[in-house]
C-alpha positions as protocol buffer text, in pm:
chain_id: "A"
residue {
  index: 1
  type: UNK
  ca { x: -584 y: 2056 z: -827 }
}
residue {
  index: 2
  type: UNK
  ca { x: -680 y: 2118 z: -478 }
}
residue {
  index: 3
  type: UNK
  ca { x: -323 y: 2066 z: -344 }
}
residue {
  index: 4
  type: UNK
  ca { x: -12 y: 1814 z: -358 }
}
residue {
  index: 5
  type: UNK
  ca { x: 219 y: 1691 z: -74 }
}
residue {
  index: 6
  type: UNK
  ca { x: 561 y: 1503 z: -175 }
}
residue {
  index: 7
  type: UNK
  ca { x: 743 y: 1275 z: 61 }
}
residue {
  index: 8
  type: UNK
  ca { x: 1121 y: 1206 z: -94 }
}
residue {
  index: 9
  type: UNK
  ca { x: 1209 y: 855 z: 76 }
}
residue {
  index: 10
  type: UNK
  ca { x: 1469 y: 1037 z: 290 }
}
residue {
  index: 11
  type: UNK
  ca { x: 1234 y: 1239 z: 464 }
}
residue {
  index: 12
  type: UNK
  ca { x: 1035 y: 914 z: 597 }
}
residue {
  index: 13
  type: UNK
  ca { x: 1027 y: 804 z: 971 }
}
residue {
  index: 14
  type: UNK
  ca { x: 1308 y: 506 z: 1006 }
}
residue {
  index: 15
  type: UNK
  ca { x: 1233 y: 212 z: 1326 }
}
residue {
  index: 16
  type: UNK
  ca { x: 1522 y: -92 z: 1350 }
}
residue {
  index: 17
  type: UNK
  ca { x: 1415 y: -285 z: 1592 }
}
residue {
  index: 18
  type: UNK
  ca { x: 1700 y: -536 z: 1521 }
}
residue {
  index: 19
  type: UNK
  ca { x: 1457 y: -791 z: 1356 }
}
residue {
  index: 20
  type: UNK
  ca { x: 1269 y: -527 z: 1202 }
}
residue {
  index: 21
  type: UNK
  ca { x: 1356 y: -204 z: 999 }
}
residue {
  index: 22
  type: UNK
  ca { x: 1063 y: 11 z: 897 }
}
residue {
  index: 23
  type: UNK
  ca { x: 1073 y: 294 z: 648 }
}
residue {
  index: 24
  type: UNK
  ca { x: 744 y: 532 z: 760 }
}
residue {
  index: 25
  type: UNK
  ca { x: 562 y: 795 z: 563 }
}
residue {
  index: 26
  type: UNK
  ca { x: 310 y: 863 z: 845 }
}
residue {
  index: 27
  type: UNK
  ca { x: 348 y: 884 z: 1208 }
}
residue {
  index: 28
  type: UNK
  ca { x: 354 y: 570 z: 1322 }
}
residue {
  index: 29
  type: UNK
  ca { x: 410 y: 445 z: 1726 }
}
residue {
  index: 30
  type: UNK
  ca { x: 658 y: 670 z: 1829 }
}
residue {
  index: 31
  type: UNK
  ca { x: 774 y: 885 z: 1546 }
}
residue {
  index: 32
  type: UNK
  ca { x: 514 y: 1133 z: 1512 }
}
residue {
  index: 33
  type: UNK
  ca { x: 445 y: 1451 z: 1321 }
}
residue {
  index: 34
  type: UNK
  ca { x: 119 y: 1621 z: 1292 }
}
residue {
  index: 35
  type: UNK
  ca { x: 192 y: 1711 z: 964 }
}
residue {
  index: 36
  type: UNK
  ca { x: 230 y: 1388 z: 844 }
}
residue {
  index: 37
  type: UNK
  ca { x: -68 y: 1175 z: 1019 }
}
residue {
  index: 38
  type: UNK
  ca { x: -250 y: 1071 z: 700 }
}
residue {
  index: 39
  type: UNK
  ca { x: -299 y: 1135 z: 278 }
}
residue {
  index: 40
  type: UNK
  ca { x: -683 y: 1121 z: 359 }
}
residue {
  index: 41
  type: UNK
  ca { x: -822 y: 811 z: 451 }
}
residue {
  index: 42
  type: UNK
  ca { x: -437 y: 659 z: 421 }
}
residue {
  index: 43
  type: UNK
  ca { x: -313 y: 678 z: 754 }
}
residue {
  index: 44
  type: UNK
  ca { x: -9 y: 396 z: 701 }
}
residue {
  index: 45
  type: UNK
  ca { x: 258 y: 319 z: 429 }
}
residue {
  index: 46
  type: UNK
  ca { x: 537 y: 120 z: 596 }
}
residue {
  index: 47
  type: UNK
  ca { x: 820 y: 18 z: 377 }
}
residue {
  index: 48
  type: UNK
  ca { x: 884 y: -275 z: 584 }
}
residue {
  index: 49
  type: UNK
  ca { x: 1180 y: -562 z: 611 }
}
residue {
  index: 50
  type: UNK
  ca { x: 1162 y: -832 z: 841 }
}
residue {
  index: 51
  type: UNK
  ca { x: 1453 y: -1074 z: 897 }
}
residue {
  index: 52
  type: UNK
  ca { x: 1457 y: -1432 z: 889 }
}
residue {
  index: 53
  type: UNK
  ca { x: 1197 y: -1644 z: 1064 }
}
residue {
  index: 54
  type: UNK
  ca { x: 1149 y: -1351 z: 1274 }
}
residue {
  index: 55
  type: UNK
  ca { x: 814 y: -1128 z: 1273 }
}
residue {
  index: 56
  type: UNK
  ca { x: 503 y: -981 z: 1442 }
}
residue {
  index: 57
  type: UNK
  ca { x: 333 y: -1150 z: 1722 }
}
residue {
  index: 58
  type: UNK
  ca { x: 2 y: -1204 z: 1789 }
}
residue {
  index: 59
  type: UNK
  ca { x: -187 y: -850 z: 1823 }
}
residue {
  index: 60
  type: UNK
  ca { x: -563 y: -706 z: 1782 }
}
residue {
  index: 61
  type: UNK
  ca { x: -654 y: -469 z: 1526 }
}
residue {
  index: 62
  type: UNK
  ca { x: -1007 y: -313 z: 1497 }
}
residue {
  index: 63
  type: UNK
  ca { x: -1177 y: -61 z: 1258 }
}
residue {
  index: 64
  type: UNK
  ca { x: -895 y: -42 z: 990 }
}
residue {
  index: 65
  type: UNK
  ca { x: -863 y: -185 z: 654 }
}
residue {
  index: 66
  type: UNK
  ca { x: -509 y: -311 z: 663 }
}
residue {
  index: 67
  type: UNK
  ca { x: -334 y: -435 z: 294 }
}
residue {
  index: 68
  type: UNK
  ca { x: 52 y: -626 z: 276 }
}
residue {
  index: 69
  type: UNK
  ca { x: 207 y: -628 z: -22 }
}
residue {
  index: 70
  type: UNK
  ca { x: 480 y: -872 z: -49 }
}
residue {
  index: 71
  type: UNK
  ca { x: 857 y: -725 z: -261 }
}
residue {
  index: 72
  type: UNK
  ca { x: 1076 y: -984 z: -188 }
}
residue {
  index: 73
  type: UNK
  ca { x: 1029 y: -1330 z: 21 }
}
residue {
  index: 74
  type: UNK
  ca { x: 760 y: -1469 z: 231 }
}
residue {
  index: 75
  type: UNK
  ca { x: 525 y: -1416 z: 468 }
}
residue {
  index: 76
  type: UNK
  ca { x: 330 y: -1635 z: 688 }
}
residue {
  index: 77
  type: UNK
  ca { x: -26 y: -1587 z: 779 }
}
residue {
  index: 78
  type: UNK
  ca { x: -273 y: -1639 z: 1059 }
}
residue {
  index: 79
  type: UNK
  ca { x: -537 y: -1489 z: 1217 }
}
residue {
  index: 80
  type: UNK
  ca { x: -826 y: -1509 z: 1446 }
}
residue {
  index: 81
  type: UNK
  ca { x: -1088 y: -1555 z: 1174 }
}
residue {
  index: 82
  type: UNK
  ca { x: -895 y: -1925 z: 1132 }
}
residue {
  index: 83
  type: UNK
  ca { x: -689 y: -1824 z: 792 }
}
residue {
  index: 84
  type: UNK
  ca { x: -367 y: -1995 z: 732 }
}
residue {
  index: 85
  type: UNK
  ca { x: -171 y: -1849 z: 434 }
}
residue {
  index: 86
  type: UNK
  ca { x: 192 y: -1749 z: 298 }
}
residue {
  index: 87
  type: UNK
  ca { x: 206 y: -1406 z: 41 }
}
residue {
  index: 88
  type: UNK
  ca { x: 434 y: -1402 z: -194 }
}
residue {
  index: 89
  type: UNK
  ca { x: 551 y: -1188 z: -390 }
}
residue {
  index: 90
  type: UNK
  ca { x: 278 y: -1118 z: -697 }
}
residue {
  index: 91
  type: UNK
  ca { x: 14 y: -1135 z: -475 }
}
residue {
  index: 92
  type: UNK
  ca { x: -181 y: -874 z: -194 }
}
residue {
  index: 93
  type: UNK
  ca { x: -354 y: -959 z: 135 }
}
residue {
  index: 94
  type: UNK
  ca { x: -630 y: -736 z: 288 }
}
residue {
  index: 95
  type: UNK
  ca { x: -739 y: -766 z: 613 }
}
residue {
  index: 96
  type: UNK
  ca { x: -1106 y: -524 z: 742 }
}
residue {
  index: 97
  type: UNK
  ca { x: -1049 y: -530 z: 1098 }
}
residue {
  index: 98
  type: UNK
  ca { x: -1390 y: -449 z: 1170 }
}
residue {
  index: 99
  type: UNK
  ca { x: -1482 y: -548 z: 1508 }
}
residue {
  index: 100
  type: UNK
  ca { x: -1179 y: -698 z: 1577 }
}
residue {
  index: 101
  type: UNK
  ca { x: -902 y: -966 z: 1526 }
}
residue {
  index: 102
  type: UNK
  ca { x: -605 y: -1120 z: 1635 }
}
residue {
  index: 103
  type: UNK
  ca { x: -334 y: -1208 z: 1380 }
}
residue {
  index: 104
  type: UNK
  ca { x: 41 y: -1256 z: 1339 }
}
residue {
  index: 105
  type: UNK
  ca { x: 257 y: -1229 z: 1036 }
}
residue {
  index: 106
  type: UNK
  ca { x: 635 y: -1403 z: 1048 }
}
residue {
  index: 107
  type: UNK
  ca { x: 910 y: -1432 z: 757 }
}
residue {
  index: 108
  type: UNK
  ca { x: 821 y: -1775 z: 665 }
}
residue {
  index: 109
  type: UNK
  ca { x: 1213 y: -1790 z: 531 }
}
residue {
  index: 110
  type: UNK
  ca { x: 1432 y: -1885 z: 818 }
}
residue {
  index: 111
  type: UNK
  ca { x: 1723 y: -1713 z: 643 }
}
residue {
  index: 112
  type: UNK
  ca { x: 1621 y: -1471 z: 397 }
}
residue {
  index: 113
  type: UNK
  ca { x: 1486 y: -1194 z: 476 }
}
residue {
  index: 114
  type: UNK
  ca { x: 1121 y: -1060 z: 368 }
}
residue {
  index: 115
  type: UNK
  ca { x: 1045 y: -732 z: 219 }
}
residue {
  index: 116
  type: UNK
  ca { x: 650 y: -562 z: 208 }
}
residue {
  index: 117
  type: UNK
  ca { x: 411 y: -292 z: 218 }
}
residue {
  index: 118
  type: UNK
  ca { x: 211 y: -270 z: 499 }
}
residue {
  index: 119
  type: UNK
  ca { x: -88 y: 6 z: 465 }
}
residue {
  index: 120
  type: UNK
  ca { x: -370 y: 115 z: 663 }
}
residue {
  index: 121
  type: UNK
  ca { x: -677 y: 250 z: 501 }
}
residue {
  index: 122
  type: UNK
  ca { x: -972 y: 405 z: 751 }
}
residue {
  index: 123
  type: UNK
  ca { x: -1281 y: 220 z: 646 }
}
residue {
  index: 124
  type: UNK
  ca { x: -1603 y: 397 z: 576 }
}
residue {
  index: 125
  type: UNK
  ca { x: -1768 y: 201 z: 778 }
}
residue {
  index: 126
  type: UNK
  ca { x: -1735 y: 57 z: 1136 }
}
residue {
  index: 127
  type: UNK
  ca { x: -1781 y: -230 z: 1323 }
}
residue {
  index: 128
  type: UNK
  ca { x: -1788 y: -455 z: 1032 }
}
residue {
  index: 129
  type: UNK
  ca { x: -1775 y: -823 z: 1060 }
}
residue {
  index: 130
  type: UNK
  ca { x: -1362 y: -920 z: 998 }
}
residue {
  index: 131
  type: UNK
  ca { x: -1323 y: -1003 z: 653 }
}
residue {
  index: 132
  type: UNK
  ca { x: -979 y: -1183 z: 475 }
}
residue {
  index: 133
  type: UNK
  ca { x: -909 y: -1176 z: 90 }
}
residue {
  index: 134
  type: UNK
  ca { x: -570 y: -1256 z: -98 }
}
residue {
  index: 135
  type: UNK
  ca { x: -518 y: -1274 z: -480 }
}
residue {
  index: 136
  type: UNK
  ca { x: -229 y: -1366 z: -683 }
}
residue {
  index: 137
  type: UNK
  ca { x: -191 y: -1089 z: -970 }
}
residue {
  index: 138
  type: UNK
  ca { x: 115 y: -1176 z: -1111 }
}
residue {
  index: 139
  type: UNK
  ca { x: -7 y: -1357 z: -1449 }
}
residue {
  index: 140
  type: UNK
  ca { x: -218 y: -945 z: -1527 }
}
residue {
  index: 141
  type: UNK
  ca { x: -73 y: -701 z: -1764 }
}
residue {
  index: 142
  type: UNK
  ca { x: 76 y: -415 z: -1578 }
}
residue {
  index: 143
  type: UNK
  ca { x: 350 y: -345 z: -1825 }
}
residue {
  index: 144
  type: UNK
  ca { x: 270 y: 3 z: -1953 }
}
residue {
  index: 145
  type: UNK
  ca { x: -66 y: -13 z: -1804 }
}
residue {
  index: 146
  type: UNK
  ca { x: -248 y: 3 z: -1425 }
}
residue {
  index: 147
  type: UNK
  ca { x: -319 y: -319 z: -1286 }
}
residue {
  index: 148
  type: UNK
  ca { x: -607 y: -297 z: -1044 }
}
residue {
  index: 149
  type: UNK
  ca { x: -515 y: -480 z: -768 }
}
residue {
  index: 150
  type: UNK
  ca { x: -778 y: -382 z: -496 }
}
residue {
  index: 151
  type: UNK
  ca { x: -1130 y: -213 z: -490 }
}
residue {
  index: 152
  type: UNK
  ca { x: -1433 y: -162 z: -287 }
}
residue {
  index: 153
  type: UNK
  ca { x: -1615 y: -386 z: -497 }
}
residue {
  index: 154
  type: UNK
  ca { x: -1665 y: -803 z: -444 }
}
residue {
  index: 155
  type: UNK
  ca { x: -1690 y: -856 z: -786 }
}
residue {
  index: 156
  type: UNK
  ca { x: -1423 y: -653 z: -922 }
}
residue {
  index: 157
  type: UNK
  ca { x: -1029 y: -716 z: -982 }
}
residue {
  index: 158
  type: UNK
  ca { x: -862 y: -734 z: -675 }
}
residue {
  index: 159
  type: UNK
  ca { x: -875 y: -766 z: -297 }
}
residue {
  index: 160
  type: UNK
  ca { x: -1171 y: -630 z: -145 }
}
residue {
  index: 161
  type: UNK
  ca { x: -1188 y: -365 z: 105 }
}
residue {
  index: 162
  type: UNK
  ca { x: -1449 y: -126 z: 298 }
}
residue {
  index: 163
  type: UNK
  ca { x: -1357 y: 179 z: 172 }
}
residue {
  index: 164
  type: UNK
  ca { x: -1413 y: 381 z: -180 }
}
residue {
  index: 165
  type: UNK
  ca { x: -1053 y: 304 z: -230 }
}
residue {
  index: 166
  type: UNK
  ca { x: -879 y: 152 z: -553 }
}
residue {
  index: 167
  type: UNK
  ca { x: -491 y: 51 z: -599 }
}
residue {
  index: 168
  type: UNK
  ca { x: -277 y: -38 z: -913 }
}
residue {
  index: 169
  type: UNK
  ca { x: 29 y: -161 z: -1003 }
}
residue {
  index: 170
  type: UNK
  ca { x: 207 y: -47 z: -1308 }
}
residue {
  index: 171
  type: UNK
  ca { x: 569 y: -138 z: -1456 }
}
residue {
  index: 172
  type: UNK
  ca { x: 620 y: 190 z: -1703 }
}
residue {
  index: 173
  type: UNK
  ca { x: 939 y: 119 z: -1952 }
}
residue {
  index: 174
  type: UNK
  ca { x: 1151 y: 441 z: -2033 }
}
residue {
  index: 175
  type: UNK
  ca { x: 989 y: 741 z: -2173 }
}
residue {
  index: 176
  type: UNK
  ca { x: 662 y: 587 z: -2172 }
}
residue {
  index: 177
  type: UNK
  ca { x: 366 y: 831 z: -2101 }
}
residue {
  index: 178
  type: UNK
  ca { x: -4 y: 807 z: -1950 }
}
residue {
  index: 179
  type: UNK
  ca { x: -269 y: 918 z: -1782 }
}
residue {
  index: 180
  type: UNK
  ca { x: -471 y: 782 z: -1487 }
}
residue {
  index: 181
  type: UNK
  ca { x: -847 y: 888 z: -1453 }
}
residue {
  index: 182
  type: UNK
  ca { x: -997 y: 955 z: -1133 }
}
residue {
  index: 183
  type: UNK
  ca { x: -1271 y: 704 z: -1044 }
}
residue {
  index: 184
  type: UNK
  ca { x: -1479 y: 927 z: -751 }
}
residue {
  index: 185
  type: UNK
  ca { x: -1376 y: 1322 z: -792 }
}
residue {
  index: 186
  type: UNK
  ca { x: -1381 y: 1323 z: -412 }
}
residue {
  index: 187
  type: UNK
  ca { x: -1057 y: 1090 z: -387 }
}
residue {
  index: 188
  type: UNK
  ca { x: -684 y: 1199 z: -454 }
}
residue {
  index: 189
  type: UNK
  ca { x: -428 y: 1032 z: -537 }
}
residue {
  index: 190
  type: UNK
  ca { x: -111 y: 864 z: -366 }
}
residue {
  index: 191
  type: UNK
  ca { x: 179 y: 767 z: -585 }
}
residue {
  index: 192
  type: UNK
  ca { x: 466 y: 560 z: -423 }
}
residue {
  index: 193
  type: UNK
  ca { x: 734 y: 495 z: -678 }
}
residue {
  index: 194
  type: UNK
  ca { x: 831 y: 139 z: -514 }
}
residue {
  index: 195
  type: UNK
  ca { x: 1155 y: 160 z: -823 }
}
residue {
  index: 196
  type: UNK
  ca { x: 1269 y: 369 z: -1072 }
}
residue {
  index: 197
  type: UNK
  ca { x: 1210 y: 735 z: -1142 }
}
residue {
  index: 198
  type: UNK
  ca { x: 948 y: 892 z: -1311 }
}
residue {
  index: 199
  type: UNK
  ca { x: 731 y: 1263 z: -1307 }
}
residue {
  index: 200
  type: UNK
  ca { x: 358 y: 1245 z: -1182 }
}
residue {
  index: 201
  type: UNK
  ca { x: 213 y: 1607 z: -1274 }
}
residue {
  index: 202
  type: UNK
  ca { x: 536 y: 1737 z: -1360 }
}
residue {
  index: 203
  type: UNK
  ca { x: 689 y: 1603 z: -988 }
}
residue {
  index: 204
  type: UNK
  ca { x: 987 y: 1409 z: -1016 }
}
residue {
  index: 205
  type: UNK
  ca { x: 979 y: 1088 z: -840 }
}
residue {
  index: 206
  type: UNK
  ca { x: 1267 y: 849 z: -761 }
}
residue {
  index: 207
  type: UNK
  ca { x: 1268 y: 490 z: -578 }
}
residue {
  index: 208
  type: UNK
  ca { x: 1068 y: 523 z: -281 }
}
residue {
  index: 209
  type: UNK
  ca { x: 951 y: 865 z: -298 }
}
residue {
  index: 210
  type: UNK
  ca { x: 564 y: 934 z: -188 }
}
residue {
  index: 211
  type: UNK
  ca { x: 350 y: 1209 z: -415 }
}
residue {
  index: 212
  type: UNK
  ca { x: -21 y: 1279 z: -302 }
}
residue {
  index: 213
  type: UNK
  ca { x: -259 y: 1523 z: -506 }
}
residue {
  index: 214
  type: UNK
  ca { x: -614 y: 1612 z: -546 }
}
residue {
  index: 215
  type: UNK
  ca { x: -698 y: 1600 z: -894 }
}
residue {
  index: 216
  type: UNK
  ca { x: -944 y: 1737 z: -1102 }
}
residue {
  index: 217
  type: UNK
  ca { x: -1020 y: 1479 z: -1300 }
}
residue {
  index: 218
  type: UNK
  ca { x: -644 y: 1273 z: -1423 }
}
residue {
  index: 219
  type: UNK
  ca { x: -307 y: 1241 z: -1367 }
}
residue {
  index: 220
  type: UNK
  ca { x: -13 y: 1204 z: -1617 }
}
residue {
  index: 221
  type: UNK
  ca { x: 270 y: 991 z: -1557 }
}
residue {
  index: 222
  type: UNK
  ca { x: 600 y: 989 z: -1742 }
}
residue {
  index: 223
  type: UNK
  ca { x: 904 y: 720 z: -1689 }
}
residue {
  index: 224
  type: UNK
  ca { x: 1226 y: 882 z: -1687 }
}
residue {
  index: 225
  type: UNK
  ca { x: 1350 y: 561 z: -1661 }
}
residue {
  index: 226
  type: UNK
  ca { x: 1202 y: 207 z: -1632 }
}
residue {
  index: 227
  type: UNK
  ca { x: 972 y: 195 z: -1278 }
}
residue {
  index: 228
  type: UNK
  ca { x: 746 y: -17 z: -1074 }
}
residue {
  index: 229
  type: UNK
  ca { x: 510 y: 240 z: -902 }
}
residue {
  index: 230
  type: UNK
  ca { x: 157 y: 152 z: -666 }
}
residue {
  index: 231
  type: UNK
  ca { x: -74 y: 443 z: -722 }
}
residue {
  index: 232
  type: UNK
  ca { x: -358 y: 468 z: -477 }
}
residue {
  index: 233
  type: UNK
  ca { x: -708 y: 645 z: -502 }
}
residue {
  index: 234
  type: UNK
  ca { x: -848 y: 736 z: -118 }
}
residue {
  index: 235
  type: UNK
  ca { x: -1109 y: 954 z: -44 }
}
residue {
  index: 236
  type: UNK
  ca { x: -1032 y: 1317 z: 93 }
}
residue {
  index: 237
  type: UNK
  ca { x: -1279 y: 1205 z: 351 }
}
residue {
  index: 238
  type: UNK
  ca { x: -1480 y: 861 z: 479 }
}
C-alpha cells in the first residue's frame, strides 16, 4: 500500500447557508486546506442537505465530471443541454461538464427537505462535448455485495463518466466480510461509510467517515455492524 488518508466526519469542512448545510471533505469555496484539496482525481465529496423548495441557481460548470447521489427526497433537474429530470433516491446523475453548461438543481419537495452526494471527479480528458446520464439502481443486489453504479464505460452498469473511475454501492449486514479488487493498479480507493460502522484494511469506519488508500491489488471490508458504504476507484493521476 502506497499510503492511506482517513477523514472521521468531524474533521470535515461545515457551510449553512440557511437553505443549505454542507458537510465537506475537500476544500471547497471558502474553507480551504492544502492538505485536503483532492483523493486523486476526487477533488469534491459534499454531504449535502438542501431545504424545502429551496436550491442552487443557475451556474456554469466546465471540465469536471460532476455525480449527485440522492439519500433522502428529491431533486429537480435542468440544464443547458435541455434535460428535465427529478433523482430520487435509488438512482445517480452524472453530469461531464466538458466545454461547458449551465444547470440548476432545487428540492423538488416544498417541505421536506432533500439529502445528496454531490462529487466532482477531474476528467481525463478536456473539452468534451457535455454529456447527461441517470439510472435507477435500486431493483440491483447490493446486499452483501458491490453494486456498480458508475464506470467509464457506455456499455457497462452504471452512469457514464470521462474518467477511469468506477463507484459501488454495498449494504454489508453484521460481521459480514469481503474483499474488493482493484480494477486499474494505478487507482486507489475512497471509502465513505454513508451509515453504519465497519473496518476497511483494519481502519475503523463509522457513519460518515472518509478512508482513501492505494492498494496493491484488494481491499477487505468487515461490518461491525450493519452499513451502507459508496466505495470509489480514482486514478492517482488523469
Amino acid at each position: 500500500m502506497k499510503n492511506s488518508v482517513f477523514h472521521p466526519a468531524d474533521s470535515r469542512f461545515f457551510a449553512d447557508h440557511g437553505w443549505l448545510k454542507s458537510a465537506q471533505t475537500f476544500s471547497f469555496h471558502g474553507n480551504y486546506d492544502p492538505k485536503r484539496i483532492q483523493f486523486g482525481a476526487l477533488r469534491v465529496l459534499n454531504d449535502d442537505i438542501v431545504h424545502g423548495g429551496q436550491g442552487f441557481g443557475r451556474h456554469p460548470h466546465d471540465n469536471m465530471e460532476i455525480i449527485s447521489i440522492p439519500l433522502q427526497g428529491t431533486l429537480e433537474h435542468q440544464d443547458s443541454m435541455g434535460n428535465v429530470a427529478v433523482i430520487s433516491p435509488g438512482e445517480i446523475q452524472a453530469m461531464s461538464a466538458g466545454t461547458g453548461i449551465y444547470h440548476t438543481e432545487y428540492n423538488k419537495d416544498k417541505a421536506e427537505a432533500v439529502s445528496f452526494l454531490q462529487i466532482w471527479l477531474y476528467p481525463n480528458e478536456l473539452n468534451v462535448k457535455p454529456q447527461y446520464d441517470q439510472i435507477d439502481y435500486s431493483s440491483g443486489d447490493r446486499r452483501n455485495k458491490f453494486q456498480q453504479i458508475l464506470s467509464p464505460n457506455a456499455d457497462d452498469e452504471g452512469v457514464t463518466i470521462h474518467q477511469n473511475a468506477w463507484f459501488h454501492l454495498a449494504e454489508l449486514e453484521k460481521d459480514f466480510e469481503t474483499t474488493y479488487s482493484i480494477k486499474d493498479q494505478e487507482n486507489g480507493i475512497y471509502t465513505f461509510l454513508i451509515s453504519g460502522k465497519i473496518e476497511v484494511n483494519g481502519q475503523l469506519m463509522q457513519a460518515r467517515d472518509g478512508y482513501g488508500i492505494w492498494p496493491d491489488s484488494e481491499v477487505t471490508f468487515k461490518s461491525i455492524e450493519d452499513a451502507f458504504v459508496l466505495v470509489m476507484e480514482v486514478p492517482e493521476k488523469w
